[in-house]
BASE-11821 format. One record per residue (C-alpha): residue number from 1; chain; x, y, z. Coordinates in steps of 0.1 Angstrom, whole numbers, plus 2048, in hexadecimal, padded with zeros to 3 digits. Example, Ala and Ser with C-alpha at 12.3 -4.5 7.8 and 13.67 -1.06 7.14 Angstrom:
SITE   migu   miza    px    py    pz
SITE      1      A   87B   7D3   84E
SITE      2      A   889   7F5   847
This chain:
SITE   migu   miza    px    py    pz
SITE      1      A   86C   7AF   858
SITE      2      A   864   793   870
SITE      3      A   84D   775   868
SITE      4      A   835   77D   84E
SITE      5      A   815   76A   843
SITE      6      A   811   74E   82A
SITE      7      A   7F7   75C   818
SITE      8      A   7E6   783   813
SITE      9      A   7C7   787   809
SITE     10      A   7B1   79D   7F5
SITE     11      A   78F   7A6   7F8
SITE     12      A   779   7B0   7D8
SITE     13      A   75D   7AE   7C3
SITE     14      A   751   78F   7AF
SITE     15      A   756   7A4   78C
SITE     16      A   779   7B0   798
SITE     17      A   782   78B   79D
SITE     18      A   777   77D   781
SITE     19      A   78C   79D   76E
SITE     20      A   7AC   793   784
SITE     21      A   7A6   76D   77A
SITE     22      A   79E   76E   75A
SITE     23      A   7BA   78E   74E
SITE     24      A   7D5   785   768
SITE     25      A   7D9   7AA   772
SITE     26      A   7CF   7B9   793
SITE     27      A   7CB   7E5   794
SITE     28      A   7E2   7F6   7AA
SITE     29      A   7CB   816   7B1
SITE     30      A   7D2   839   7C0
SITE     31      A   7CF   835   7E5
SITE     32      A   7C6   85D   7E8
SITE     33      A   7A5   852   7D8
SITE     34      A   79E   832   7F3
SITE     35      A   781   835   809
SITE     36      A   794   840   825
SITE     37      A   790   867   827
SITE     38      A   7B2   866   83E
SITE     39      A   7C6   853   826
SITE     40      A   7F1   85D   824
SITE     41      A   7E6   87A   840
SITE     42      A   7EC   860   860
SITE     43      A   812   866   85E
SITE     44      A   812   887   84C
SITE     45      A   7FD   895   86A
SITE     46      A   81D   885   884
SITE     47      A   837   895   870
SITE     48      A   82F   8B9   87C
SITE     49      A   82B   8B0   8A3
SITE     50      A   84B   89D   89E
SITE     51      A   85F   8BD   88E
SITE     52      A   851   8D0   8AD
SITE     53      A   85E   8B8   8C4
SITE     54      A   880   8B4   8AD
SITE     55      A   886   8D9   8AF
SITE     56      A   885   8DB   8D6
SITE     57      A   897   8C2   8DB
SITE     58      A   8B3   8CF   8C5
SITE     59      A   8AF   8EE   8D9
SITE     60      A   8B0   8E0   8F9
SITE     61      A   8CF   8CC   8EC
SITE     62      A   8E6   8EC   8DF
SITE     63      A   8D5   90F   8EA
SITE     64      A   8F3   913   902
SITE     65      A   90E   903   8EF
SITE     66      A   927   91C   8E1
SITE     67      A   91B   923   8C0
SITE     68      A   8F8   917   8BC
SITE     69      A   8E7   926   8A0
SITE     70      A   8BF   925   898
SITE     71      A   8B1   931   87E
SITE     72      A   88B   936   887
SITE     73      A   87F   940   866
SITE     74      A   88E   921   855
SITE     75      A   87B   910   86C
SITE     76      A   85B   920   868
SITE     77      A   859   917   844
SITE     78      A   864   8F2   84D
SITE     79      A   843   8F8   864
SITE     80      A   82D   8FF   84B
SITE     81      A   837   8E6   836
SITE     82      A   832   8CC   84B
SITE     83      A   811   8D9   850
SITE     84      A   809   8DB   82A
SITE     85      A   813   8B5   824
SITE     86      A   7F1   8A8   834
SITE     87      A   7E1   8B3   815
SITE     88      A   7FF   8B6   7F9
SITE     89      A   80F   89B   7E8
SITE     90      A   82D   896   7D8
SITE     91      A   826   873   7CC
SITE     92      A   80C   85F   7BE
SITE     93      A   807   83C   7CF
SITE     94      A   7F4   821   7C2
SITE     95      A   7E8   804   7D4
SITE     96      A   7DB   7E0   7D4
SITE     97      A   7CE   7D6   7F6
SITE     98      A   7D3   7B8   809
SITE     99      A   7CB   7AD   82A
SITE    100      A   7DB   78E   840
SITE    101      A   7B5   788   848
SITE    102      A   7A2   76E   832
SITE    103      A   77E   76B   83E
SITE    104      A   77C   792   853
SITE    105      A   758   79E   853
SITE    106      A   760   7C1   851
SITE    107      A   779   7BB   833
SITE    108      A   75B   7AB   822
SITE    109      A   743   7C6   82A
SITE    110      A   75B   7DF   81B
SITE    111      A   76C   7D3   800
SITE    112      A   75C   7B5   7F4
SITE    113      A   736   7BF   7E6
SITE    114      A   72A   7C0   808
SITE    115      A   732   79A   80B
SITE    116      A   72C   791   7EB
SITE    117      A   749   78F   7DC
SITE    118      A   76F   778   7E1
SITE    119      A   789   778   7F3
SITE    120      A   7A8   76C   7E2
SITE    121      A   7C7   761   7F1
SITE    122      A   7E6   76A   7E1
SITE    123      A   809   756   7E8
SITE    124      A   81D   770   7FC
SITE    125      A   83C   75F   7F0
SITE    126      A   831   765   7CA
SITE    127      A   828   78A   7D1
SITE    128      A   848   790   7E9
SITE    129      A   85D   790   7CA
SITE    130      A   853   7B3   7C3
SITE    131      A   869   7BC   7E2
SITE    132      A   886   7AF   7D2
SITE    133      A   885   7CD   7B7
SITE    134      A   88B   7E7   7CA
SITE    135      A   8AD   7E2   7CB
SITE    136      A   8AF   7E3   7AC
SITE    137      A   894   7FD   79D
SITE    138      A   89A   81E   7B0
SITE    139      A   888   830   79A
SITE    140      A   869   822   7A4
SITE    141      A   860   819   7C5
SITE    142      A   84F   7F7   7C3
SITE    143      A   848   7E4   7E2
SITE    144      A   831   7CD   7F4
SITE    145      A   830   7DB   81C
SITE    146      A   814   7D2   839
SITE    147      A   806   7F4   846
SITE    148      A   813   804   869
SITE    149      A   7F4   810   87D
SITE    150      A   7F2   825   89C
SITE    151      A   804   846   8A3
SITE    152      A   81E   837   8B8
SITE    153      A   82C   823   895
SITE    154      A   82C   848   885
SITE    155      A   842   859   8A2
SITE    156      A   856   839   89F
SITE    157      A   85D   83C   878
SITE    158      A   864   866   882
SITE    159      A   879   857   89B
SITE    160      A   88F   848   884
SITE    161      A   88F   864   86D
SITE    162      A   892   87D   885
SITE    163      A   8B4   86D   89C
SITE    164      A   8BF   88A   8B1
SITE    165      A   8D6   874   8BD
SITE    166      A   8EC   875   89A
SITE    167      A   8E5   89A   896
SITE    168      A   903   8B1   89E
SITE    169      A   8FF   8D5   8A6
SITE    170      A   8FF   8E1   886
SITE    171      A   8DC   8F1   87A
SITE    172      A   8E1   8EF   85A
SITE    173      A   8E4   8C5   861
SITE    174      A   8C6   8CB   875
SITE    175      A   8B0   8DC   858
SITE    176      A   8BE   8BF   840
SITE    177      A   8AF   8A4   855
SITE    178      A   891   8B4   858
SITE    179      A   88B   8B9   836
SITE    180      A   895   896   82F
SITE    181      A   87A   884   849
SITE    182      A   860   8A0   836
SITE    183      A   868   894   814
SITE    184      A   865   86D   81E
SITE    185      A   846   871   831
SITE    186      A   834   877   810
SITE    187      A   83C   851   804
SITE    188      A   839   840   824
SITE    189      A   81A   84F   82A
SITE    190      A   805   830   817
SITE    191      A   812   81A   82F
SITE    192      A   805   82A   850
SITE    193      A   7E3   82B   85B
SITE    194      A   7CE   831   877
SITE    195      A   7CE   816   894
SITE    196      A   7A5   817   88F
SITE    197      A   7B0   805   86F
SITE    198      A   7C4   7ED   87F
SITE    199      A   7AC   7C8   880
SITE    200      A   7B0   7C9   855
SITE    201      A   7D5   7C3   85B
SITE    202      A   7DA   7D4   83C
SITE    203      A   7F7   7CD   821
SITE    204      A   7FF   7E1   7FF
SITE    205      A   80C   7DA   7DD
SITE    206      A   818   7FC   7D6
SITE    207      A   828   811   7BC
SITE    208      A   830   834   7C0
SITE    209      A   83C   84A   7AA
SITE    210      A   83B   878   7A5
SITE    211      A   81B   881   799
SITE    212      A   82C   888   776
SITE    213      A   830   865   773
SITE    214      A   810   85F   763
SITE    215      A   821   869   742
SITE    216      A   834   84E   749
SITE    217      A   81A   835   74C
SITE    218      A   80E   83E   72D
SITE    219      A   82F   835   71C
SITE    220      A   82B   80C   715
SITE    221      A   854   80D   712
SITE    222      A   85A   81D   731
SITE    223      A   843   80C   749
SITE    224      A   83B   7EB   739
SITE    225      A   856   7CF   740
SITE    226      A   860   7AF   74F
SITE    227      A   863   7B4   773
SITE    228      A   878   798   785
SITE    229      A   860   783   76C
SITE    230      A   849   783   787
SITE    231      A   834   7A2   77A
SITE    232      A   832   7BD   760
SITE    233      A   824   7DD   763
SITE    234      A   805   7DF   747
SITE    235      A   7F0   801   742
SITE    236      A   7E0   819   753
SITE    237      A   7C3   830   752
SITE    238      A   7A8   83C   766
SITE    239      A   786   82E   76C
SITE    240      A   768   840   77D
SITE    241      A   765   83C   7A6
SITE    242      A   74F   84D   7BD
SITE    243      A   74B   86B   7A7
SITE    244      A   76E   872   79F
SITE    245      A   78A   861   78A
SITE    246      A   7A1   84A   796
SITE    247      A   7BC   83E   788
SITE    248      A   7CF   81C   785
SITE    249      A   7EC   80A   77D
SITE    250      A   7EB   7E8   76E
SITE    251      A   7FF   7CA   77F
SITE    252      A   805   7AD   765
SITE    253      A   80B   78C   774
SITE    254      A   826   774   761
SITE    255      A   810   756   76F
SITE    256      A   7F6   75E   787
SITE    257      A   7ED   73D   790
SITE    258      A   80A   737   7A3
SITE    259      A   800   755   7B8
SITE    260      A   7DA   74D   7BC
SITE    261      A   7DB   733   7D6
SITE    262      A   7BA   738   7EA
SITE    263      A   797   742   7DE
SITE    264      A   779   74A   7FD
SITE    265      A   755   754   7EE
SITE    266      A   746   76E   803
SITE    267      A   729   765   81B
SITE    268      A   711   777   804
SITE    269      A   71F   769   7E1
SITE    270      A   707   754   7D2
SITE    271      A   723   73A   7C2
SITE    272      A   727   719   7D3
SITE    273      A   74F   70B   7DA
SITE    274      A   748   6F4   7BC
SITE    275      A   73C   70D   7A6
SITE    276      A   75A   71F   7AA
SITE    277      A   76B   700   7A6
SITE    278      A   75C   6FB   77E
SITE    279      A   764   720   77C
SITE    280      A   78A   71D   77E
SITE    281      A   78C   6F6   771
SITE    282      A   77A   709   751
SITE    283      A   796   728   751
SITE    284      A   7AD   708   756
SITE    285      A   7B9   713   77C
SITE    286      A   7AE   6F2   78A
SITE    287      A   7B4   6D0   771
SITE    288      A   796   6BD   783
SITE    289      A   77E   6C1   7A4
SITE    290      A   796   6AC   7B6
SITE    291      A   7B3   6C9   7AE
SITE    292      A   7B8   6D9   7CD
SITE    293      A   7D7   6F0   7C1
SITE    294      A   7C2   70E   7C5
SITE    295      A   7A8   70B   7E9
SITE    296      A   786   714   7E1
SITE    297      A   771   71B   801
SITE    298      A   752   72D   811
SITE    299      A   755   74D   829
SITE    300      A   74B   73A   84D
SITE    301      A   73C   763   854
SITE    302      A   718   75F   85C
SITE    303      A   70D   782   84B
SITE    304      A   6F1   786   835
C-alpha cells in the first residue's frame, strides 16, 4: 500500500460517542445489515462476467491444441454458482467504518444524527497494528483495509485471480482456479463498493469469520484475548436495527486514548468546543483547557 493518511475518521451519534469514550470499545457490526441494499454484491456481481470472459479465453487459447479437453457441464455448475454468490454467503463480516474525510457533509447527514453527532479521529498508526496480526492469526481474518470502488478495481482484483497467463492447458488447473477466485470473492467482497460511493473514501476495521463462528463468539476463552496488546476482542450480541437483528462484535481498546486524537462536533450538535473540552478533562482525556493532546473543534459545514 502506498502513502496512507494520518488520521481516519468516524462519523456517529452523540450517544455512541459518549459509549466509545466512556467504555473504550467500539462495535464491529455485520456489514450485510448496513444501509447499503448493494452491500458485498459489487464484486460478487463481476465474478460471473469475469468467468465468462475467463472461459473464452481459455478456449480461444487451447480449442485447437492437441488434446484440449472441456468439460461444459463442469462449467455450467461453476456458472451457476457464480451467479448464486450475489446473494449467498459463506462468511460473516463485521465492520467499523471509517472515512479519510473529517468534516464531509454527506458523511454527517448519514451517519452522524443527521449532523448532530461527532466525528472522531482515530490515529491510523494506533489502529494499523491490527494489520500486523494477520500473519499471525489465520484463523481469523482481522484487518484494517480502505475500500476499492468502481467496477474497473473489481475486474482488476478478477484479474489477478483469474491469470490466464499462468494457466497451462490442463482443465482440470483451469476449474481449480476458478473455484479458487469464487471462494475468495466472498471475503473480499466488504472491501468493494460501487464508484457512486466513492467521495466517503471509505476504510474498514473488519473481522470475518464462517457464519458458525458465532458459537465462537460466545466462548469468552476462545475469542477474548490480548491482541498485539493493542486490542482484545470483548462480547457480542445483537441489538435491534431497522426492524431486524443485527449483530456485533466488541473491539476492546488496551488504551484508547492514544488512539483518539481528534474530536469535530457536528454542525447541528448543540455542545460548544469547550464543553467538550470539560467533558473529556472530567473523563480525565485532557489534564486542563490548555491540553491540546486530544483537538476539539467545530464542523466548518454550514447545514442546519
Amino acid at each position: 500500500m502506498g502513502k496512507h493518511p494520518k488520521m481516519l475518521y468516524h462519523y456517529c451519534s452523540l450517544d455512541t460517542f459518549l459509549k466509545i469514550i466512556t467504555s473504550g470499545k467500539i462495535w464491529l457490526s455485520d456489514v450485510r445489515k448496513s444501509n447499503d441494499k448493494q452491500e458485498l454484491r459489487h464484486l460478487k456481481s463481476e465474478c460471473a462476467i469475469q468467468l465468462l470472459t475467463a472461459q473464452n479465453e481459455y478456449i480461444e487459447r487451447y480449442s485447437e491444441e492437441d488434446g484440449f479437453t472441456y468439460d461444459f457441464k463442469a462449467m455450467e455448475e461453476i456458472n451457476s454458482l457464480a451467479k448464486k454468490i450475489t446473494t449467498a454467503d459463506l462468511f460473516i463480516t463485521w465492520v467499523f467504518c471509517l472515512s479519510e474525510e473529517y468534516d464531509l457533509l454527506s458523511q454527517w447527514r448519514g451517519y452522524a444524527d443527521n449532523g448532530a453527532g461527532i466525528c472522531i479521529g482515530f490515529d491510523y498508526e494506533y489502529l494499523n497494528q491490527i494489520n500486523l496480526l494477520a500473519q499471525q492469526d489465520k484463523k481469523r481474518m482481522f484487518c484494517l483495509r480502505p475500500i476499492e470502488y468502481g467496477r474497473e478495481s473489481a475486474s482488476e482484483y478478477f484479474a489477478s485471480q483469474l491469470d490466464m497467463d499462468s494457466i497451462p492447458m490442463d482443465f482440470d488447473a483451469f476449474k481449480q482456479t476458478c473455484h479458487t477466485a469464487l471462494f475468495s470473492t466472498f471475503s473480499e467482497a466488504p472491501f468493494y463498493k460501487n464508484d457512486s460511493f466513492a467521495e466517503e473514501k471509505e476504510w474498514r476495521i473488519a473481522l470475518t469469520h464462517m457464519p458458525e463462528c458465532m458459537k465462537e463468539l460466545a466462548n469468552k476463552e476462545n475469542l477474548t484475548g490480548s491482541i498485539l496488546d493493542y486490542f482484545k476482542f470483548g462480547d457480542s450480541g445483537y441489538i435491534v436495527r431497522d426492524k431486524q437483528l443485527v449483530s456485533h462484535v466488541e473491539l476492546i481498546f488496551s488504551e484508547i486514548k492514544s488512539a483518539i486524537k481528534e474530536i469535530i462536533i457536528g454542525p447541528k450538535c448543540n455542545m460548544t468546543p469547550a464543553e467538550m473540552s470539560y467533558f473529556l478533562i472530567s473523563e480525565g482525556w485532557l489534564k486542563d483547557m490548555e491540553d491540546d493532546s486530544v483537538g476539539v473543534y467545530s464542523s466548518a459545514s454550514s447545514y442546519r
